[in-house]
N, C-alpha and C positions, 0 to 999 in steps of 0.2 A: 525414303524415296517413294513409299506410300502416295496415291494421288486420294484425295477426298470424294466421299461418295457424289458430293455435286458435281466434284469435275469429273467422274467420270461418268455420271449423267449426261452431262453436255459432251462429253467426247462420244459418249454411243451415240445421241439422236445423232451426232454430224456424223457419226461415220455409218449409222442405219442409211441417211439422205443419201451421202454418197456411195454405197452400193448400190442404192435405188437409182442414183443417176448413170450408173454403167450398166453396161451390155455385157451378154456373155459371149464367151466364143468357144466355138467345137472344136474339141482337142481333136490331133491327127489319131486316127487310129494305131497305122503300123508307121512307125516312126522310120526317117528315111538313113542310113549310117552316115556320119561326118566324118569325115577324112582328117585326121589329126594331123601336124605340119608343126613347125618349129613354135616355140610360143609366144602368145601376143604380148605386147610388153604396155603399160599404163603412162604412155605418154611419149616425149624423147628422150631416148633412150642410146647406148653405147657410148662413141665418141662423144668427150662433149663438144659441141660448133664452137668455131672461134668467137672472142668476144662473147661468149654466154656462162655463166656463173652457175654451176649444178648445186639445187637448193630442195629443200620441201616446205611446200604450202602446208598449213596446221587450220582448219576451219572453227572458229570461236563462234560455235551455231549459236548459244544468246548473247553474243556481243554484237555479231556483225561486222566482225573483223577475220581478217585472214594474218597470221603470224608466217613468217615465212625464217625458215629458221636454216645455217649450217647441215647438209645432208651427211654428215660424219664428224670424226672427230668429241670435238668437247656439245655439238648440236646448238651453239652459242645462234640468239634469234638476231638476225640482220635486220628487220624492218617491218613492219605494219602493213596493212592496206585494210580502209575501211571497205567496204562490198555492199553498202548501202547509202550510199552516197544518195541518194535521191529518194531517200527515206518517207520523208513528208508528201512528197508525187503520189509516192506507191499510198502510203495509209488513205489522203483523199480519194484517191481512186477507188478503194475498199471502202470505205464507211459509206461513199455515195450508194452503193449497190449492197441491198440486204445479202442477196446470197453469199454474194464472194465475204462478207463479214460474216455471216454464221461459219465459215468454213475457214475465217482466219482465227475466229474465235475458239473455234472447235478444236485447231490446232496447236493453239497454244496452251487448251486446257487435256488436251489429248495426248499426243507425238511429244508436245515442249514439255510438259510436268509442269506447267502454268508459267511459262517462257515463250517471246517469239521464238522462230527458227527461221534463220536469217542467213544461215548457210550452212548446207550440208558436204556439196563437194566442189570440188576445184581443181583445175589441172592451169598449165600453162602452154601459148601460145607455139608453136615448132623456134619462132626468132625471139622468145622469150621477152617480147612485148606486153604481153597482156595475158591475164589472168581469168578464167572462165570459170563462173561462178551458178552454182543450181541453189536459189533460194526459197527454200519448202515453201514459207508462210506468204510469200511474195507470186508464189505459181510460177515462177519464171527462171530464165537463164542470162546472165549479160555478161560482157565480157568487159573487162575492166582497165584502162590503160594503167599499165607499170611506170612510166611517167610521169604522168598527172593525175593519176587518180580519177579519172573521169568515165564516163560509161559510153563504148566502142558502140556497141549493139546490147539488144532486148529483145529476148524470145520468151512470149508465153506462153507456155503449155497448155496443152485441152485439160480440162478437168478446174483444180485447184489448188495444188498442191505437186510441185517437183521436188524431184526426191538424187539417186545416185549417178552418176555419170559413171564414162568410160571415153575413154580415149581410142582411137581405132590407131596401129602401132605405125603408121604413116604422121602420125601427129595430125590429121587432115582432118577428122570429122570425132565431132566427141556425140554420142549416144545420152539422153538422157529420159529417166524413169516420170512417167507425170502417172503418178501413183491414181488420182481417183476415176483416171479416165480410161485405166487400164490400158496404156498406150507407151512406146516407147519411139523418142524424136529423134532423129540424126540429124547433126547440121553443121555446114561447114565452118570450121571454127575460126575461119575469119572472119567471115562476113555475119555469122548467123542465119543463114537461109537454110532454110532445112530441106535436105538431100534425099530424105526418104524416112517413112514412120510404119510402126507393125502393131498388132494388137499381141494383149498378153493374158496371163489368168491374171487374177486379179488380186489390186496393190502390187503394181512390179517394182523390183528392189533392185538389187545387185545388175548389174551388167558387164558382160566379159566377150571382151572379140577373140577369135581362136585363129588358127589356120593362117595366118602372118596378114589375119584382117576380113578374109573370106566368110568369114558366121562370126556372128553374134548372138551370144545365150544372155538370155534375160533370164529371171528367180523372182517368180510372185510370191509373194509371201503371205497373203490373204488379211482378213481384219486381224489388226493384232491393238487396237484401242478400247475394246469393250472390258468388260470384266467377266466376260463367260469363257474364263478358262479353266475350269473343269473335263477331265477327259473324256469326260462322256460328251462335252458339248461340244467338243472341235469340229462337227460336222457346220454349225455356224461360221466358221473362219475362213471358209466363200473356197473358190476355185486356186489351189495353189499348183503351181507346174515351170518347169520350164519349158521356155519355149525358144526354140533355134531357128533364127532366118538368115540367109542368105544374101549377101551387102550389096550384092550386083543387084538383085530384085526388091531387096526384104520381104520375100516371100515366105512362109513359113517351110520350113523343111524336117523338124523332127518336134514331138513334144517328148517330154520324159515325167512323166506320173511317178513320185517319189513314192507315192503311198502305195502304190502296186507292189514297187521295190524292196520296201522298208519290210513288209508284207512276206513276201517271200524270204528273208533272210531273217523270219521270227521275231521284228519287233513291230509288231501291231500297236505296240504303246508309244513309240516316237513320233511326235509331229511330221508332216511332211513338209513346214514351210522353210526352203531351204532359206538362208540368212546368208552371212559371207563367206564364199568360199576360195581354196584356192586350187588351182592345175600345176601337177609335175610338167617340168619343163617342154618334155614331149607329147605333153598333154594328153597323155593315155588314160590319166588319174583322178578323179575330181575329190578333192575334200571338201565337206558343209559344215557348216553347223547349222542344228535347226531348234525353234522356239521349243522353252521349257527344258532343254536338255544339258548337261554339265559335262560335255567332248563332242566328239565329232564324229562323223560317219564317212568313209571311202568307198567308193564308186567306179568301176570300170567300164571305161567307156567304150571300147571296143564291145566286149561281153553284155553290154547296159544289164548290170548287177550290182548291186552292192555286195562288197566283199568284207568290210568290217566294221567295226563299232566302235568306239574308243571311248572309253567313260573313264572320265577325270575327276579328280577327287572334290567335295564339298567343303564349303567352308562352312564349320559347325554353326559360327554367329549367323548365316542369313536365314530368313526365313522359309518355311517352308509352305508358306502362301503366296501359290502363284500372281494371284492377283495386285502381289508389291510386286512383278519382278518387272522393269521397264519395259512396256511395250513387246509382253510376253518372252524378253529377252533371259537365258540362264545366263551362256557365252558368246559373245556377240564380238569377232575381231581376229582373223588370223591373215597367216600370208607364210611364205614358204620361203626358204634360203633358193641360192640362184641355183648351187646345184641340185636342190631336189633332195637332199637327205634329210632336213629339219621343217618341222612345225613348228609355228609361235602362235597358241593360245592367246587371247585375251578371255579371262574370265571373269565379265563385267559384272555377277551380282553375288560372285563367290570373292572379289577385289583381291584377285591375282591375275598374274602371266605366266607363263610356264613355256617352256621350248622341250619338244616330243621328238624323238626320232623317229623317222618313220620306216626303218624296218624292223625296229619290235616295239613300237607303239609307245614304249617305255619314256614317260615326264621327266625331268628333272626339275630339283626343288621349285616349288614358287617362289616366282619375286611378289610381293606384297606392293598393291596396287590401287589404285580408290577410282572402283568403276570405271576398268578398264574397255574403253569404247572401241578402239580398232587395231589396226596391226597393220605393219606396212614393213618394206626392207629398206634398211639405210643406203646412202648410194654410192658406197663400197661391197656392200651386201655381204658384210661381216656381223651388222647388225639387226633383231626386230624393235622397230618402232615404235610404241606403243602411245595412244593419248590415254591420258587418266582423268575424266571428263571429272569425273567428282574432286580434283585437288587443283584442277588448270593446270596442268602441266603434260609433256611427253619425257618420254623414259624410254631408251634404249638395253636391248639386252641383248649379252652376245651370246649368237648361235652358237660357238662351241662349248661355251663354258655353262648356258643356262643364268649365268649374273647380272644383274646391274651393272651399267658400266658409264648412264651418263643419266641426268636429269636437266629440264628448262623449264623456268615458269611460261604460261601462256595465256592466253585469256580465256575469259569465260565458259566453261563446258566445251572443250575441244571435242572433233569428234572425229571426222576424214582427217586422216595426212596421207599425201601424197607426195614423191617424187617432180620436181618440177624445175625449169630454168629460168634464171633472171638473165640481165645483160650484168658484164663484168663491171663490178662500182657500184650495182644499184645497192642502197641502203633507206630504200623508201621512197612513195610519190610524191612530185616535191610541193601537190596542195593537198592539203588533208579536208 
């Protein structure tokens, strides 16, 4: 998984350009407290509507297909939908113009391991029409009819390169990361029109609505395309923070400086760039993972402290040259059972999953995994998710037992799965 000293040549100059092309912004001093409130949920959620088919979208980032697959059960895939449909549009639009081509080029030799990245995430529609897609290499967002296959709407991001969404728990407006522009877009996820945007530290990743929609926390995670990942040289890895705004204004309201945090509870050797995380239910809790590290770290958020550490076990065969580990990734992919008493690891460069309890931190066995990219809940929420980007497939494991309990092939490098609704019947657009 090694990338070649040329490619990562060309992945520095673009990602030196594109720091050069962003702005910084001044973190809030004394951060304002957020009001914690039931918790935000990634998409439609509870009952399902009538006539709507509860499913998860699986993103096949070098195919350019989204797999949509049984959200329980045996996880059996229902149907396809390509997410590039207008493939040919996008590339001449990019080769006419050098920049946007150094910066598609950069991405694929950079972020893809010398692959497009043709989609990162996807939710679906509240009527379960249409499928909303964030395409890195493309810079943009469109929403894709479940129907026809066809493209609703097209939002480009500032910068060039879009990265994570989030869904706001109204189903109404999905959040999305345009990573080189240090900027995050909201926009209503009908129409595409964007409702409101904020600035962030820089390379914003993760996004998560709190408070039953009321804030939105953004997780920059800085340069993570170079090869100067040596400890002494993280000072390179630009401005990382969260950053919390306000959905009524998107004003900013709190920042949170992990490295001040990390700091105070004696590990000055932890990355600060937080990666995916997830919230107990009442959202008092935050768990991360951040670059270079093999577990995770807990966070309270009333106290804004970090309260523990969890380090998970290594797997002997990987290396111990940062510089193979993807995109500065050790473990990159959890999510939490619905009551709040389990963690599901994914341990993408140590190729396991593990399920942690989390009131004594305590693992159970690894399930054995081939770069495991994310982690998601099944939608009985008996199960975690897992894509295994390195075999094409997702893998379920159940929260109580720690096992295996289902496997799908899928396409290409999966990476986001997400919870999502069809219409009841659908089994695919009916033009491809």
């Amino acid at each position: 998984m090694s990338l070649s000293s040329t490619r990562r040549a060309v992945g520095a100059a673009v990602a030196a350009l594109a720091l050069a092309a962003t702005g910084s912004v001044t973190a809030n001093a004394a951060p304002t407290a957020v009001t914690s409130g039931p918790a935000g949920v990634a998409g439609p959620a509870g009952e399902q509507a009538a006539g709507l088919r509860e499913v998860m979208f699986v993103g096949n980032n070098w195919d350019g297909t989204a797999d949509v697959i049984e959200a329980r059960g045996d996880f059996g895939r229902i149907g396809r939908v390509n997410v590039i449909p207008d493939k040919e549009e996008r590339l001449r639009e990019i080769h006419l113009n050098p920049l946007k081509l150094a910066f598609f080029l950069g991405i694929r030799q950079g972020p893809g391991e010398g692959h497009d990245q043709f989609v990162d995430d996807m939710y679906s529609t509240p009527d379960g029409t249409a499928m909303v897609v964030s395409r890195p290499s493309f810079a943009d967002v469109v929403s894709i009819d479940l129907a026809t296959g066809k493209i609703n709407w097209r939002f480009p991001v500032s910068g060039f390169r879009s990265d994570h969404m989030a869904v706001s728990p109204d189903g109404t407006r999905v959040a999305v990361s345009a990573s080189t522009s240090n900027t995050v877009h909201v926009l209503d996820i009908v129409t595409g029109e964007q409702t409101g945007s904020f600035k962030t530290g820089d390379k914003p990743h993760e996004n998560v609505f709190t408070d039953g929609g009321r804030y939105l926390w953004n997780m920059s995670i800085g340069e993570v395309n170079t090869a100067l990942d040596a400890p002494w040289l993280d000072w390179t890895k630009g401005d990382r923070r969260i950053t919390v705004v306000d959905t009524r204004t998107y004003q900013q309201v709190k920042v949170i400086d992990m490295r001040e945090r990390l700091d105070a509870f004696g590990r000055e050797d932890l990355s600060d760039s937080v990666r995916p995380v997830a919230l107990t239910p009442d959202e008092s809790t935050l768990y991360f993972q951040v670059s270079f590290f093999n577990g995770f770290v807990e966070y309270d958020v009333a106290t804004d402290r970090v309260t523990r550490v969890k380090t998970l076990p290594k797997n002997p065969a990987t290396s111990e040259d940062r510089t193979t580990w993807v995109n500065d990734s050790r473990h990159h992919g959890m999510s939490m059972s619905p009551k709040g008493d389990k963690l599901c690891i994914a341990g993408t460069m140590d190729d396991y999953a593990t399920v942690v309890d989390r009131a004594t931190l305590q693992e159970s066995l690894p399930v054995p995994a081939s770069k495991p990219y994310w982690a998601t809940v099944s939608g009985d929420g008996r199960s975690c998710v897992i894509s295994e980007s390195g075999s094409d497939s997702v893998t379920a494991i159940d929260f109580a037992t720690g096992k295996k309990i289902a496997s799908v092939a899928v396409g290409d490098h999966p990476q986001r799965v997400r919870i999502a609704h069809v219409p009841t019947g659908w089994t695919g657009p009916a033009t491809r």
